[in-house]
LUMGUKOL-893167 format. One line per 8 residues: their letters; for each residue x, z, y negated of C-alpha. Coordinates in steps of 0.2 Angstrom, whole numbers, padded with zeros to 4 digits. Each point is the difference from the previous one (the first is absolute). Layout:
BEGIN
A> X Z Y ~ ...
//
This chain:
BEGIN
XXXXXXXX> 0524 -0287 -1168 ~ 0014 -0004 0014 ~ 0005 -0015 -0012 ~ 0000 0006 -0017 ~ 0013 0014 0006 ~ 0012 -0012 0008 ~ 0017 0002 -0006 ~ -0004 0019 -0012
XXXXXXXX> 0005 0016 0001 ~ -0009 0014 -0001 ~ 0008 0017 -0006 ~ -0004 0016 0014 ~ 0001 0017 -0010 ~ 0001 0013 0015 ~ -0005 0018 -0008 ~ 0000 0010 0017
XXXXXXXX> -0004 0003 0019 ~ -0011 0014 0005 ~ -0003 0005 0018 ~ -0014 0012 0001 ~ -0007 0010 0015 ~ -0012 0014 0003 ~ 0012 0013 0001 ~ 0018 0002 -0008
XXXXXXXX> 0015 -0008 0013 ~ 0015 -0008 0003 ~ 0000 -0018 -0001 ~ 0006 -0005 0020 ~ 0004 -0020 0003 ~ -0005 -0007 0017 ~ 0015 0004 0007 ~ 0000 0018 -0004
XXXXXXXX> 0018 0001 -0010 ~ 0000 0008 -0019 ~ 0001 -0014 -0011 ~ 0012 0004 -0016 ~ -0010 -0011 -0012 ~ -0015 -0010 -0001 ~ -0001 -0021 -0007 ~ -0011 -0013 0000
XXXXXXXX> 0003 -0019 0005 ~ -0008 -0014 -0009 ~ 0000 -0017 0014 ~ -0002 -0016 -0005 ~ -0004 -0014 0012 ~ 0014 0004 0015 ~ 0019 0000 -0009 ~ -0004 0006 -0017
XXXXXXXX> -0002 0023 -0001 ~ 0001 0010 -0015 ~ 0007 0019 0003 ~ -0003 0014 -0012 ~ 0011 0016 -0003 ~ 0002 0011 0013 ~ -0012 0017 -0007 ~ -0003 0017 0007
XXXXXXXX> -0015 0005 0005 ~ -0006 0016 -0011 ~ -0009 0013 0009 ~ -0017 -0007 -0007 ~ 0003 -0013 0010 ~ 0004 -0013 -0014 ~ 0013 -0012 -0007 ~ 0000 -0004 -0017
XXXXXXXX> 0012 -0019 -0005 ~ -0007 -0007 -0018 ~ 0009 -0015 0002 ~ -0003 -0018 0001 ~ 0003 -0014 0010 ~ -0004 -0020 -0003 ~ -0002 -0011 0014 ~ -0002 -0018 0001
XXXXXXXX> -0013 -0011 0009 ~ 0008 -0014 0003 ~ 0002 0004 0018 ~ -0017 0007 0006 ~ -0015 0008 -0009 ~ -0002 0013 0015 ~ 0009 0017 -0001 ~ 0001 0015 0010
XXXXXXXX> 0005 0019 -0008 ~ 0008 0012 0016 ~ 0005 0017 -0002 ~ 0016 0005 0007 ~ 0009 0016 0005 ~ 0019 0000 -0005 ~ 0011 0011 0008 ~ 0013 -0001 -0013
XXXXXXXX> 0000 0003 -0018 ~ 0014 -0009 -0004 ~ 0005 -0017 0007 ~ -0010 -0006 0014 ~ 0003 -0005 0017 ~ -0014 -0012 0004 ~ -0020 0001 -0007 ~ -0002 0018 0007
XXXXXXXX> -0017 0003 0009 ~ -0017 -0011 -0004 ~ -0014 0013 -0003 ~ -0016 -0013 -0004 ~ -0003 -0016 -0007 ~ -0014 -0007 -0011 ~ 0000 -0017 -0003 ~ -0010 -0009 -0014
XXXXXXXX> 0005 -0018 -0012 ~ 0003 -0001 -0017 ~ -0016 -0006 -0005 ~ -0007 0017 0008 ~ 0012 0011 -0011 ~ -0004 -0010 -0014 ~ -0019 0005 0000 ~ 0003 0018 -0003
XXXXXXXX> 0004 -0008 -0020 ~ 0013 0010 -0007 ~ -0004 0020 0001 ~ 0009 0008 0016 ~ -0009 -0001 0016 ~ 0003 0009 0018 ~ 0005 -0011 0015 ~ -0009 0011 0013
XXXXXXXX> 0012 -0002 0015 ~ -0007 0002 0019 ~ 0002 0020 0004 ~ 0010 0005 0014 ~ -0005 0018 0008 ~ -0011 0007 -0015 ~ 0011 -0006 -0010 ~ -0003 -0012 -0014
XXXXXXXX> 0014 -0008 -0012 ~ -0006 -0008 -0015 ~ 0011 -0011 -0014 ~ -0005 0000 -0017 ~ 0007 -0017 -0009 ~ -0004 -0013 -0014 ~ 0002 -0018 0001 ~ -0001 -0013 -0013
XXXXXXXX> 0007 -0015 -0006 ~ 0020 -0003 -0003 ~ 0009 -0014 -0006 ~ 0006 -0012 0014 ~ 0021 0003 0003 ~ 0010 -0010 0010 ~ 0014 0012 0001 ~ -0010 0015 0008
XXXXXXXX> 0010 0002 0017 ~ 0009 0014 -0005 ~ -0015 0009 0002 ~ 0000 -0006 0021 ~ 0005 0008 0012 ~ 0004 -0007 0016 ~ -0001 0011 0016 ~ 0015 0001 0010
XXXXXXXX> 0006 0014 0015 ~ 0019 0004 0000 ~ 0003 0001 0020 ~ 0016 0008 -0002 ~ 0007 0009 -0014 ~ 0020 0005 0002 ~ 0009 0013 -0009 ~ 0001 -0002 -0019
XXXXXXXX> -0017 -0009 -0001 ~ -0013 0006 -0010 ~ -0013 0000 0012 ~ 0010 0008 0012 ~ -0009 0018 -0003 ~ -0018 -0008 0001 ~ 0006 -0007 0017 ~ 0003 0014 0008
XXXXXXXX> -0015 0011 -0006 ~ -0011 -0015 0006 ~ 0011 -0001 0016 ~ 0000 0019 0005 ~ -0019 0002 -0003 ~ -0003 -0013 0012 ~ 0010 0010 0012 ~ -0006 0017 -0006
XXXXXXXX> -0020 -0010 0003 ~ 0008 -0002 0017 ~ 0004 0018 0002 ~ -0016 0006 -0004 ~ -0006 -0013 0013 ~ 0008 0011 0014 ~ 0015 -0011 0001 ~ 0013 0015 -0006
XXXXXXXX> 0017 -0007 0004 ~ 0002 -0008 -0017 ~ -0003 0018 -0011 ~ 0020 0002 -0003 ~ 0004 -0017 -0004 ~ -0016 -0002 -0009 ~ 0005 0015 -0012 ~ 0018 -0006 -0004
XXXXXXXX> -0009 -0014 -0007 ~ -0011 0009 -0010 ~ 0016 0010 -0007 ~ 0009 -0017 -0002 ~ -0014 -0004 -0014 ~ 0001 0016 -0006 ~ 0018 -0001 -0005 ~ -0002 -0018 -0008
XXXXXXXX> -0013 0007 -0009 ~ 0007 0015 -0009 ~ -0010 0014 -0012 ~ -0007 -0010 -0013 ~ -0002 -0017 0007 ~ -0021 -0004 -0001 ~ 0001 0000 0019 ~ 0009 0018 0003
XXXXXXXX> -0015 0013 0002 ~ -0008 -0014 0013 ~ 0015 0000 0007 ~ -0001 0018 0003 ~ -0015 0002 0005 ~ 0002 -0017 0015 ~ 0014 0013 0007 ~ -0010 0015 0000
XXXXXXXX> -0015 -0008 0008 ~ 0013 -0005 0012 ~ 0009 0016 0003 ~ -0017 0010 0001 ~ -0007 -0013 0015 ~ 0016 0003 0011 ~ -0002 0020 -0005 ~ -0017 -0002 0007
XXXXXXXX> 0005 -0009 0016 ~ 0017 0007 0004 ~ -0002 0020 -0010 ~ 0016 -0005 -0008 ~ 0003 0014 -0012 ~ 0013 -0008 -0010 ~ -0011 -0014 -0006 ~ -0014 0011 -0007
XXXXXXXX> 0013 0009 -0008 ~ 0008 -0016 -0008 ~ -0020 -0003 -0004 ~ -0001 0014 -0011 ~ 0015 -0003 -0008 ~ -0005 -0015 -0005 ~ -0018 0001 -0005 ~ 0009 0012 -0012
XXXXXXXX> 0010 -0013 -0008 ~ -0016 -0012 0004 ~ -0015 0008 -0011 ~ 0007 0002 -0017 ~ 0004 -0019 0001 ~ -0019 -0003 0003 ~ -0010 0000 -0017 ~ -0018 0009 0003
XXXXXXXX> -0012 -0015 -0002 ~ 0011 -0012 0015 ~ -0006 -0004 0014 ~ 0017 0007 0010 ~ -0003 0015 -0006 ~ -0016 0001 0003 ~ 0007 -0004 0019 ~ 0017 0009 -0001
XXXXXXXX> -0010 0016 -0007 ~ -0013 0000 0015 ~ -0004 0008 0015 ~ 0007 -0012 0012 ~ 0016 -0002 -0012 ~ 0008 0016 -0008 ~ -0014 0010 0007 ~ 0005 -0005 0018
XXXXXXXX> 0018 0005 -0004 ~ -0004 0020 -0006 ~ -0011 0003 0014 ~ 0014 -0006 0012 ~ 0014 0009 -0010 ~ -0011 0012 0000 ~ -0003 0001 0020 ~ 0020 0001 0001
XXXXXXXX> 0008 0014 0007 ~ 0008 0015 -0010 ~ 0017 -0004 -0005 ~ 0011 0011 -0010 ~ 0014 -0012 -0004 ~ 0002 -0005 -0017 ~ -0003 -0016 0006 ~ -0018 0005 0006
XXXXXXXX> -0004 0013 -0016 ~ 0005 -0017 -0012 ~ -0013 -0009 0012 ~ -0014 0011 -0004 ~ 0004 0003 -0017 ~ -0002 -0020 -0002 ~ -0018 0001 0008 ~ -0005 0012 -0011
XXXXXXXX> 0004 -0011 -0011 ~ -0010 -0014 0005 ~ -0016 0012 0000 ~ -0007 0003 -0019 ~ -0009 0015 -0005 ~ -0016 -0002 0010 ~ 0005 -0009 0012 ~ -0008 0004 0018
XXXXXXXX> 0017 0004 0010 ~ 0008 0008 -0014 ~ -0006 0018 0007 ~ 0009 -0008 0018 ~ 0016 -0007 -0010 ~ 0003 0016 -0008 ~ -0003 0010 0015 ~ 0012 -0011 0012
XXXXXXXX> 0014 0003 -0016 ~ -0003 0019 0001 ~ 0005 -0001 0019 ~ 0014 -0011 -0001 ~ 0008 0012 -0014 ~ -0006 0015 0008 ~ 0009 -0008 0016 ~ 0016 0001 -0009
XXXXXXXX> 0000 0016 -0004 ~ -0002 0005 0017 ~ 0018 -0010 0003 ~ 0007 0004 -0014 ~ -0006 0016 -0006 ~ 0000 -0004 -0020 ~ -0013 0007 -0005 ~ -0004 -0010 -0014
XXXXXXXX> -0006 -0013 0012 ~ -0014 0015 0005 ~ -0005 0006 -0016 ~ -0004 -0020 -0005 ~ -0011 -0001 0018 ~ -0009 0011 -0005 ~ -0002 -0005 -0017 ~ -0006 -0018 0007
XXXXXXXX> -0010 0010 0012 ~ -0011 0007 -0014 ~ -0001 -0017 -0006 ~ -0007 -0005 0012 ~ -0012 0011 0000 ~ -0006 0000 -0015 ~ -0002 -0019 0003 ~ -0009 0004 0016
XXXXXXXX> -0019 -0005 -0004 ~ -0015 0010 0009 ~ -0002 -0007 0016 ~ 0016 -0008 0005 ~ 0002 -0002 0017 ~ 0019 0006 -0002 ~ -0005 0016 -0013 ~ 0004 0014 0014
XXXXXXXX> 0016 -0006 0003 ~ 0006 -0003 -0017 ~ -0003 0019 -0003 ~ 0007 0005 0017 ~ 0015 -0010 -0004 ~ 0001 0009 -0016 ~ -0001 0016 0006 ~ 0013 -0002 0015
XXXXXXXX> 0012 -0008 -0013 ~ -0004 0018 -0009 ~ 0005 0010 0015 ~ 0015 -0007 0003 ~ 0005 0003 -0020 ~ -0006 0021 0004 ~ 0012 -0001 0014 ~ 0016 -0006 -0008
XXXXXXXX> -0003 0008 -0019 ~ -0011 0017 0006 ~ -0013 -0006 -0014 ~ -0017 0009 0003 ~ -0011 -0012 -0013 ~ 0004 -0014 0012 ~ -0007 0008 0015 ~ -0018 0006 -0012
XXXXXXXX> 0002 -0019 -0004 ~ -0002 -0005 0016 ~ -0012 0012 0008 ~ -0015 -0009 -0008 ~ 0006 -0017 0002 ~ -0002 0004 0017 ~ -0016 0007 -0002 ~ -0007 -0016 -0009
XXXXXXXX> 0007 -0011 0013 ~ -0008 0013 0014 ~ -0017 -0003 -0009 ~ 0000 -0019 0001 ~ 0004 0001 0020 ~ -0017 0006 0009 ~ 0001 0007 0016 ~ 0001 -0018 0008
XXXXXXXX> 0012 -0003 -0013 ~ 0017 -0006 0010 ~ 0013 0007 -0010 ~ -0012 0016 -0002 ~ 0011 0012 0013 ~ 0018 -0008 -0008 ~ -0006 0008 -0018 ~ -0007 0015 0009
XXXXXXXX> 0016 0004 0006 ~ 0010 -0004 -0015 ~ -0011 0010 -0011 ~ 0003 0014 0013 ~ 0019 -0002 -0002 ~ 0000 0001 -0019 ~ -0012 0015 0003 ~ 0014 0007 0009
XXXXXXXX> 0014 -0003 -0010 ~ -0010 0009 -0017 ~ -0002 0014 0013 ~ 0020 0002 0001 ~ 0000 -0001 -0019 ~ -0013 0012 -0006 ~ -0004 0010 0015 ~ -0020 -0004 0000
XXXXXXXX> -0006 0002 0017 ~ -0014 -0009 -0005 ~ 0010 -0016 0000 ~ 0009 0005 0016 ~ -0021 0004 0008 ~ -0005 -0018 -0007 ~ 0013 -0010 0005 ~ -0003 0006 0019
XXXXXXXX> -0019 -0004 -0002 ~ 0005 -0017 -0005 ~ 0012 -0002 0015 ~ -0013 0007 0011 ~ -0012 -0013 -0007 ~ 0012 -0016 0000 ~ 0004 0005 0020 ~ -0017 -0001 0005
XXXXXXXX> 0000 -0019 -0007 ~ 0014 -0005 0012 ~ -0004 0005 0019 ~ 0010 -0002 0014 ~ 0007 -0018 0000 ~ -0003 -0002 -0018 ~ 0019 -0006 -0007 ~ 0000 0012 -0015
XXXXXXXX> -0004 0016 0010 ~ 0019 0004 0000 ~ 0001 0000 -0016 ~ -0015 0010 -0002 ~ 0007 0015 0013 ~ 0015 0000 -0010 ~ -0008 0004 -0017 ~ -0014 0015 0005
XXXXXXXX> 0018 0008 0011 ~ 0010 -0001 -0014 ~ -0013 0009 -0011 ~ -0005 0014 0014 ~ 0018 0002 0001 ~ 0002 0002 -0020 ~ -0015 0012 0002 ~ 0006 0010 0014
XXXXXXXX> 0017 0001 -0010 ~ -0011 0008 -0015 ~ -0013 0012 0010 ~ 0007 0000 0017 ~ -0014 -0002 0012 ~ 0008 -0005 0014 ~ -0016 -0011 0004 ~ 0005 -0012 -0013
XXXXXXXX> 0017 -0002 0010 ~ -0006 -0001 0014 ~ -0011 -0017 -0003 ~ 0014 -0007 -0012 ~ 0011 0001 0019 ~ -0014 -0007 0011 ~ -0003 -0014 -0013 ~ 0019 -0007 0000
XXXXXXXX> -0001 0003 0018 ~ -0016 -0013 0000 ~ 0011 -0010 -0010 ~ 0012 -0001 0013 ~ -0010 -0004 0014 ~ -0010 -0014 -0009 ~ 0014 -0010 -0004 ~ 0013 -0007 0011
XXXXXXXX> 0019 0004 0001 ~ 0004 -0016 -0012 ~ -0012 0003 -0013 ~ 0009 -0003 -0015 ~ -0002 0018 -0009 ~ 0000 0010 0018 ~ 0015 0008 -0011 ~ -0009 0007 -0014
XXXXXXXX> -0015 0007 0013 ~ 0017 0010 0007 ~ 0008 0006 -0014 ~ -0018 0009 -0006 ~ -0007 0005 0015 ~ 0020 0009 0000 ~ -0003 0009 -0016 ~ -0018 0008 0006
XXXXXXXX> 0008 0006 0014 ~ 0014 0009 -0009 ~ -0014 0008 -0011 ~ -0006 0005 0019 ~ 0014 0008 0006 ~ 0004 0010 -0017 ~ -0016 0006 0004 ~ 0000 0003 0018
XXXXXXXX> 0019 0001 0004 ~ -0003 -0009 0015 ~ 0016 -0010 0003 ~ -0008 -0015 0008 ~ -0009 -0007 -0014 ~ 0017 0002 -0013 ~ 0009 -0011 0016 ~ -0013 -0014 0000
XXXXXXXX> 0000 -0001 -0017 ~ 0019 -0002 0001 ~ -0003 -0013 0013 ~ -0011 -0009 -0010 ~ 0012 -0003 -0015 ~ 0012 -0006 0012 ~ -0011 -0013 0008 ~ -0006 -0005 -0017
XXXXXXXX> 0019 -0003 -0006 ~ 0003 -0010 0017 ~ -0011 -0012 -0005 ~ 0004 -0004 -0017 ~ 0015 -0011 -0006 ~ 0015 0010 -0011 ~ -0007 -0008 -0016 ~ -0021 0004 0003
XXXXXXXX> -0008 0008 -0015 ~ -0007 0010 0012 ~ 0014 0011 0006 ~ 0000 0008 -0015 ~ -0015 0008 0006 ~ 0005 0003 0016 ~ 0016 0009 -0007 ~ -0011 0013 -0009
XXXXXXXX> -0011 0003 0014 ~ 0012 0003 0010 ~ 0010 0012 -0014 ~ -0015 0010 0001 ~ -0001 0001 0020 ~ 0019 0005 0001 ~ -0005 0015 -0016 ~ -0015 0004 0009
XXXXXXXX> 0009 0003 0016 ~ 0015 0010 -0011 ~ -0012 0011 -0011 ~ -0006 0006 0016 ~ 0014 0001 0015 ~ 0015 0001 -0015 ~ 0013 -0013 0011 ~ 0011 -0003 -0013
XXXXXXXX> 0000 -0018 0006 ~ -0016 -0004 -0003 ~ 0003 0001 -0020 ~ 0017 -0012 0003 ~ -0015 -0012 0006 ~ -0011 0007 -0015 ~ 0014 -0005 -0010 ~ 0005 -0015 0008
XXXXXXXX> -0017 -0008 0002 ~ -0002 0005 -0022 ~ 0015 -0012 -0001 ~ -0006 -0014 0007 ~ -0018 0000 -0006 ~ 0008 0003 -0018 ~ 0013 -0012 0000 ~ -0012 -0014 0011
XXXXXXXX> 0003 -0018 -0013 ~ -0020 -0005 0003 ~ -0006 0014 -0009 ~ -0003 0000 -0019 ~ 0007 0014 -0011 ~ -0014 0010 -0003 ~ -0002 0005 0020 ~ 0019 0001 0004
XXXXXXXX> 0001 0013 -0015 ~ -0014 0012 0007 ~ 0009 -0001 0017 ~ 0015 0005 -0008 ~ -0007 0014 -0012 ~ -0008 0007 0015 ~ 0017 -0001 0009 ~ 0007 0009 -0015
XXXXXXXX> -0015 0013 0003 ~ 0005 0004 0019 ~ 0019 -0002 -0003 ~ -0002 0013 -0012 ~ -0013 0012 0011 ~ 0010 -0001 0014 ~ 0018 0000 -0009 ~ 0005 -0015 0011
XXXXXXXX> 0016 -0008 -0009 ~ -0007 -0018 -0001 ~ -0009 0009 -0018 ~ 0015 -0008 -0010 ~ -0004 -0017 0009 ~ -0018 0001 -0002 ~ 0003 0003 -0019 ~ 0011 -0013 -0002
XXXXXXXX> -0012 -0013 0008 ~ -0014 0005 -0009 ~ 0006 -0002 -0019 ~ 0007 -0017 0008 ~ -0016 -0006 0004 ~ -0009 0009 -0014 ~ 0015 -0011 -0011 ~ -0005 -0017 0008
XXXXXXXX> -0018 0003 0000 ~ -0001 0003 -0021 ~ 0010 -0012 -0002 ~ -0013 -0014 0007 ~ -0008 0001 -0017 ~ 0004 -0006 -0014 ~ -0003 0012 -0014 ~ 0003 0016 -0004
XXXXXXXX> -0018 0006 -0001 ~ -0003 -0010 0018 ~ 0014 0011 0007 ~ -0008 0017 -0008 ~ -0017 -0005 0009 ~ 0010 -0005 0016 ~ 0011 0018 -0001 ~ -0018 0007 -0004
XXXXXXXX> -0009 -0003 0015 ~ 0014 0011 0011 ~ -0006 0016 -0006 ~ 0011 0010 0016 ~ 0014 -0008 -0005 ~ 0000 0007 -0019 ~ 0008 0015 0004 ~ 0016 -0009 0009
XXXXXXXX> 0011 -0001 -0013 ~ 0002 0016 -0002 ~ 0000 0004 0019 ~ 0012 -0009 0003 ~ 0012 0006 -0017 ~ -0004 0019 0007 ~ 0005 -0004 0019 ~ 0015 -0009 -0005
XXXXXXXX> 0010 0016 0000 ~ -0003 0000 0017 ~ 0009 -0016 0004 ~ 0018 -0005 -0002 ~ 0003 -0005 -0019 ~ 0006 -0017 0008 ~ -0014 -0005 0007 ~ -0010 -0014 -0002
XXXXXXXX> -0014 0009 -0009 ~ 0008 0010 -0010 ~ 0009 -0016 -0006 ~ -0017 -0010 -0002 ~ -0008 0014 -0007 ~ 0010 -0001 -0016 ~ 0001 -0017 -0004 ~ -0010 -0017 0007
XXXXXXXX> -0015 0011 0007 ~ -0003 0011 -0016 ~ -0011 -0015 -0007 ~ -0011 0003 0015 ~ -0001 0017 -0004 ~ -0008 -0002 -0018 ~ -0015 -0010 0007 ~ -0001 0010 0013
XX> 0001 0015 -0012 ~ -0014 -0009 -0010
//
């Protein structure tokens, strides 16, 4: 039949390319790079190749052409059909990747008659690519070079040529192949040239998601071998911008959208440390982003946003930033499915984030919020449970702190035998112990202060004291082991009178303020301590002195910068309180401080019913206003106060007065 085809044509009607496997995957070439495209070659003898159009591979693993090619035989009668990988979409540098071959001759495509038939290529790792085509007969043409395509390599492209951008992708994955290899000192140079192609190939070139995604690949390998933060963060942004370029059913999505591609990015982003900049909140508002309803580190995204907002708060002190932590915290979970590993933390999280909002808005319905996500948590932490004495203990707190609301000493009983029970989970040696001691003292010590039994003091004492042998002079928070073992002692001596417990206590306070910088949140608290050393010592000696320091010690605590509102006003309420008991003229100044405060702190928020609920939660200071109005005659009508009184301050007053 060889010479009865001499010198015809026969017209090659190519309907699609199926690769088919045993499971669903993405299509890898041989050198393991993402091709952009998929195209088949038609050889004839050795000079003459037909190419196809560059398709992309759907997620069924299928590319459908319906178009038609006539080739002439004038040259041979055998013919080989290759699949290629393209890594461009639009113009192409080179013929791209070969896949597999199958070779046959005409006369063996012209026995199939004219119905389409598959050419059954030679699988490759369980996978098998098939070619569905029709062949018959076409008029010879003389003129049918135009349909040829003769292979050529640019070895150099310069600026301003069009295959400049395919030059430099294929380049810097060579070099980024060579990375991976080990050989590392190419990574910078390798990602300018990946951003190079980038740049010539702007949003909406066929090329551009690729593009995208060739950088993050390369960005996420030096993360991975260097912890570069920036280029995981550069990742996300990216693979932001990347996805809704992707249609569902392409391959690069398919790849883009997987575990090692966007996947990899959240769990890194979301192994990144807390930061409150707006730079870091953006960040994890962009993962979150990237994780759809279901996703599996959606519950994690969320989580790590919460932090990061709540994080600000605690630098700032807006409290908006608190009150949408802890919204997200609920999200989260409510998100939480039974059984994640990550469940108890997500509702510790929660509830600490709900303690900190009682503390600066005075809000019981928070702290009953969180008193049984604690409990939850507590449940899902057996005994061998790691975190179990951490949630012990803050369960205990919160216990404490609705004791100091509502007077229940049942809560005040409980929180004790939760103390008792998280201390005997960290012996001696044991790196949470200290904690541990600190938290049962500080509730024998709020019991002692309810019931007096002196027993109760007397085991808060020999605990900070444990404390204090246990951990070495540099120990980070020796200062706060000071400050309380200070207060216990002055409860001591008021109870005693025996002067050398009020002077160690004094000593202490002293030592703790030694050892901190001017600026340490912490002084604050060493301020009040010592405050109430220097009134203990005065309530019961009378040394007129001692209240200058009482006074003196309010002042500083009060007017300490690293303190939010809400604990600097309290410290000057009680200021007013002691100012006024003991008719010490610092009253006026006390006064004055507090309705400055009191203005700065309402004014945080942004609405008027925000500043009503933030006036709300200082119920001892609703009766100012008209303290301060009916010990005014008692000042000069010059003074500060009186001035303040009746004008800037009297806004204050009415939420206060509300």
């Amino acid at each position: 039949m060889t010479s009865s085809l001499q010198g015809q044509s026969i017209r090659l009607e190519r309907e699609s390319l199926h690769i088919s496997s045993a499971e669903r995957m993405n299509l890898e070439v041989p050198s393991g790079r993402i091709p952009a495209g998929i195209y088949v070659s038609i050889k004839l003898g050795e000079t003459r190749r037909w190419r196809s159009a560059i398709r992309i591979l759907s997620s069924n693993q299928s590319v459908m052409w319906s178009d038609t090619v006539t080739l002439s035989s004038h040259t041979s009668f055998e013919l080989s059909f290759e699949i290629r990988a393209s890594f461009e979409l639009g113009r192409m540098l080179g013929h791209g990747e070969f896949i597999r071959k199958f070779e046959t001759s005409w006369n063996e495509l012209l026995d199939h008659g004219d119905g389409p038939f598959d050419l059954l290529f030679p699988p490759f790792d369980d996978i098998c690519p098939s070619l569905t085509i029709k062949v018959a007969f076409a008029p010879t043409c003389e003129h049918d070079d135009s349909a040829l395509l003769v292979d050529w390599v640019v070895a150099q492209c310069l600026v301003g040529h069009p295959d400049r951008a395919a030059a430099l992708t294929n380049l810097a994955r060579a070099r980024l192949e060579g990375y991976i290899r080990e050989d590392r000192q190419d990574i910078d140079c390798t990602i300018s040239l990946f951003r190079e192609a980038l740049a010539l190939r702007p949003q909406g070139h066929p090329d551009h998601p690729l593009s995208l995604y060739l950088l993050t690949e390369a960005l996420t390998w030096r993360h991975n071998n260097q912890d570069t933060t920036a280029d995981i963060c550069e990742s996300a942004q990216i693979y932001h911008e990347l996805l809704p370029l992707c249609p569902e059913d392409t391959n690069i999505r398919s790849i883009a959208a997987g575990e090692d591609g966007v996947g990899y990015v959240i769990r890194e982003c979301n192994d990144l440390p807390t930061d409150a900049s707006d730079e870091g909140i953006h960040l994890r508002r962009t993962v979150l982003e990237l994780c759809p309803l279901g996703h599996e580190d959606l519950p994690t995204a969320l989580h790590e946003l919460a932090r990061a907002v709540e994080a600000r708060f605690q630098q700032c002190g807006t409290i908006d930033d608190l009150d949408e932590s802890i919204q997200i915290g609920r999200g989260v979970v409510r998100l939480c499915p039974e059984g994640h590993p990550r469940c108890d933390t997500y509702l510790n999280d929660l509830a600490v984030s709900l303690g900190f909002r009682f503390r600066y808005q005075g809000n019981s319905h928070d702290l009953c919020e969180a008193i049984p996500l604690y409990e939850d948590a507590l449940r899902l932490c057996p005994v061998e449970h790691e975190f179990r004495g951490a949630l012990l203990g803050n369960l205990g707190n919160v216990l404490r702190t609705r004791f100091n609301q509502h007077d229940d000493i049942r809560d005040l009983d409980r929180a004790i035998s939760l103390h008792r029970e998280a201390l005997t989970l960290c012996p001696p040696g044991n790196p949470d112990r200290n904690t541990m001691l600190h938290n049962l003292a500080l509730a024998l010590d709020t019991r002692y202060d309810e019931l007096l039994v002196g027993d109760d003091l007397n085991e808060a004492i020999n605990m900070y004291r444990e404390s204090l042998r246990v951990k070495q002079t540099d120990y980070s928070e020796r200062h706060l082991t000071l400050s309380n073992l200070s207060s216990v002692l002055c409860s001591r001596f008021m109870q005693t009178q025996k002067n050398e417990d009020v002077e160690e206590a004094i000593g202490l306070c002293n030592e703790a303020l030694a050892a901190l910088p001017s600026l340490h949140p912490d002084r604050y608290f060493s301020y009040h301590r010592l405050q109430e050393a220097y009134l203990s010592r005065y309530q019961i000696l009378h040394n007129p002195d001692d209240l200058s320091l009482v006074v003196e010690n309010f002042r500083l605590a009060s007017r300490h910068p690293t303190q939010g509102f809400p604990e600097r006003i309290l410290t000057a309420l009680d200021w007013v309180e002691q100012a006024e008991d003991y008719e010490h003229e610092s009253a006026l100044e006390a006064y004055q401080l507090c309705l400055d405060l009191f203005d700065n702190h309402v004014m945080t928020r942004s609405s008027i019913i925000s500043r009503r609920e933030a006036a709300a939660a200082f119920r001892p200071a609703r009766t100012l206003p008209s303290r301060a109005v009916a010990n005014s005659g008692h000042w000069p009508l010059d003074s500060k106060l009186h001035m303040k009184t009746s004008s800037s301050h009297i806004q204050s007053m009415r939420y206060i007065a509300l």
